[in-house]
C-alpha positions as CSV (number, residue, x, y, z in Angstrom):
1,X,95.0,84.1,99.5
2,X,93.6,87.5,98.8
3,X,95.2,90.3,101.2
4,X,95.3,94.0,101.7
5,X,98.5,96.5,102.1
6,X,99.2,100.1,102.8
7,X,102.5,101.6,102.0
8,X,103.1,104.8,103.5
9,X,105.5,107.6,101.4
10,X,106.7,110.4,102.6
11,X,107.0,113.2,99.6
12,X,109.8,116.0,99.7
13,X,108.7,118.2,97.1
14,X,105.9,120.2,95.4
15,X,106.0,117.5,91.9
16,X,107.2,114.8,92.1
17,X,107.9,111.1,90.6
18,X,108.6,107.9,93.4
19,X,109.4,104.2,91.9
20,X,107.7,101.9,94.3
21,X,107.9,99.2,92.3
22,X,110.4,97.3,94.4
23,X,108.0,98.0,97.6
24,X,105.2,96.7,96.0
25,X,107.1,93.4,94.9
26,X,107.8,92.7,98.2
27,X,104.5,92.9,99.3
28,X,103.3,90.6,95.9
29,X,105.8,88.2,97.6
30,X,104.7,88.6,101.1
31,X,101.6,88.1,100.1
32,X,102.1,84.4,98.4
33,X,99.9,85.4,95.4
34,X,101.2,83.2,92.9
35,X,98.6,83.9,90.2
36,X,96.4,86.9,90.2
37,X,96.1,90.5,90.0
38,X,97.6,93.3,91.9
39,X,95.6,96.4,92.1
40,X,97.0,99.6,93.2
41,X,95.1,102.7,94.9
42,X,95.8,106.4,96.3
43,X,93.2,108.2,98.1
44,X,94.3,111.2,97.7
45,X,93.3,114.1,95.2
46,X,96.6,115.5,94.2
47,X,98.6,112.6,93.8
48,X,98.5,109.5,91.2
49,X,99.6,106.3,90.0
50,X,101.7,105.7,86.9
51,X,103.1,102.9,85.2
52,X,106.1,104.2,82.8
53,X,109.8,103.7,81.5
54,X,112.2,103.3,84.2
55,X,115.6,104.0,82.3
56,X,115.7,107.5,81.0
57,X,116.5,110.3,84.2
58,X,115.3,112.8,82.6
59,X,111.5,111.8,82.0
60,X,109.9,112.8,85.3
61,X,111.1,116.5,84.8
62,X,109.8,116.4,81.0
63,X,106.1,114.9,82.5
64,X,106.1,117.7,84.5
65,X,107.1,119.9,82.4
66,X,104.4,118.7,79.7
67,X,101.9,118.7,82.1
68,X,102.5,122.5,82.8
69,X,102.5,123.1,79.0
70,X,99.0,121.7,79.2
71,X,97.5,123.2,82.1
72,X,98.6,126.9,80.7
73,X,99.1,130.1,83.3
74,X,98.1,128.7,86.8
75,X,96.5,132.3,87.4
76,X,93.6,131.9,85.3
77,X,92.1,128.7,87.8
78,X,89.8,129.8,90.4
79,X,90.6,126.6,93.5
80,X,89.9,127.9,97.0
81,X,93.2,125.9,97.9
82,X,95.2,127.5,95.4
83,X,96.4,124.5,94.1
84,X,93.9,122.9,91.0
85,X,97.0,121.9,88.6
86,X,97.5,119.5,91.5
87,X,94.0,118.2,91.0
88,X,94.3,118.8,87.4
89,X,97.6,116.1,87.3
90,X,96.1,113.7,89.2
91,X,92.8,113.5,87.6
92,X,95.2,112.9,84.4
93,X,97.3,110.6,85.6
94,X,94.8,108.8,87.8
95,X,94.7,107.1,91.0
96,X,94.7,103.2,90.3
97,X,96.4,100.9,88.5
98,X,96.2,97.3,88.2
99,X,99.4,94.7,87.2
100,X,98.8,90.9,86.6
101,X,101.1,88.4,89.1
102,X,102.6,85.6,87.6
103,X,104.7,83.0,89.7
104,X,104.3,85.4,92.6
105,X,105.6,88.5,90.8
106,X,104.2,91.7,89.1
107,X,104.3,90.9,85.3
108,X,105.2,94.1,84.5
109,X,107.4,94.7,81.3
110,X,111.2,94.7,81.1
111,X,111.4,98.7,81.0
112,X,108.1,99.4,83.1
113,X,108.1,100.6,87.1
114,X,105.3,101.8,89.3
115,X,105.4,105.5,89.9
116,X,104.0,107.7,92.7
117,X,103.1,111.5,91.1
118,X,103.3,114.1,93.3
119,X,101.7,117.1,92.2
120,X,101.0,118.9,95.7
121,X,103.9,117.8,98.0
122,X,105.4,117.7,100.7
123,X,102.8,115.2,102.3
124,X,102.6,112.0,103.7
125,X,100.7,109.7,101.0
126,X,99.4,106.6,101.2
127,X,98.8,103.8,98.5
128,X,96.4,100.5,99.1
129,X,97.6,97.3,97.6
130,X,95.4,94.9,97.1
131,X,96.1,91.4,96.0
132,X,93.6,89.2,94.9
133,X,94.7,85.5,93.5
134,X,93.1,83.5,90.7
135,X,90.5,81.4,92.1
């Protein structure tokens, strides 16, 4: 049974990194897909999807500390919003992602979790989740 889902998020700061794994595991299981894809999607243009190490603490604040390293002096962009290094991240990170779903759960790996990226918070985000079993 294929079925579509919309998780809403509220963020709390300018950059930053949510695990939503466990939200979208209970919608893989709510959805009784017990073999198929999950496919993940944020319409927005300043925020993404990521799929990375869930252990370490101190990895979001060296992403976004690499990504500024990258984008150099924030001065030199000419945005009318003021804000194109959030543009910049997202179109980095990108807004999709797609997990296969074995026995009714995401078959990610053992140290892998679903990550919101925040690059232009506070803001209400949504991400569609759409589950789609093997025919």
């Amino acid at each position: 049974m294929d079925a579509l889902y919309t998780i809403y998020i509220q963020t709390a700061e300018q950059m930053q990194m949510l695990d939503i794994t466990g939200e979208v595991q209970r919608l893989a299981a709510d959805s009784q897909t017990v073999s198929g894809i999950c496919t993940l999607f944020v319409p927005h243009t300043t925020a993404g999807l990521l799929i990375s190490e869930n252990r370490d603490p101190y990895l979001a604040g060296d992403f976004f500390r690499a990504f500024g390293q990258l984008a150099g002096d924030a001065g030199n962009y000419r945005s009318l919003e003021n804000n194109f290094l959030a543009f910049l991240f997202a179109g980095l990170v990108g807004v999709s992602q797609t997990i296969p779903v074995e026995n009714g759960r995401l078959a990610l790996g053992a140290w892998q979790s679903i990550y919101l990226m925040e690059f232009d918070g506070d803001r209400r985000r949504k991400v569609r989740v759409k589950f789609m079993e093997d025919k």
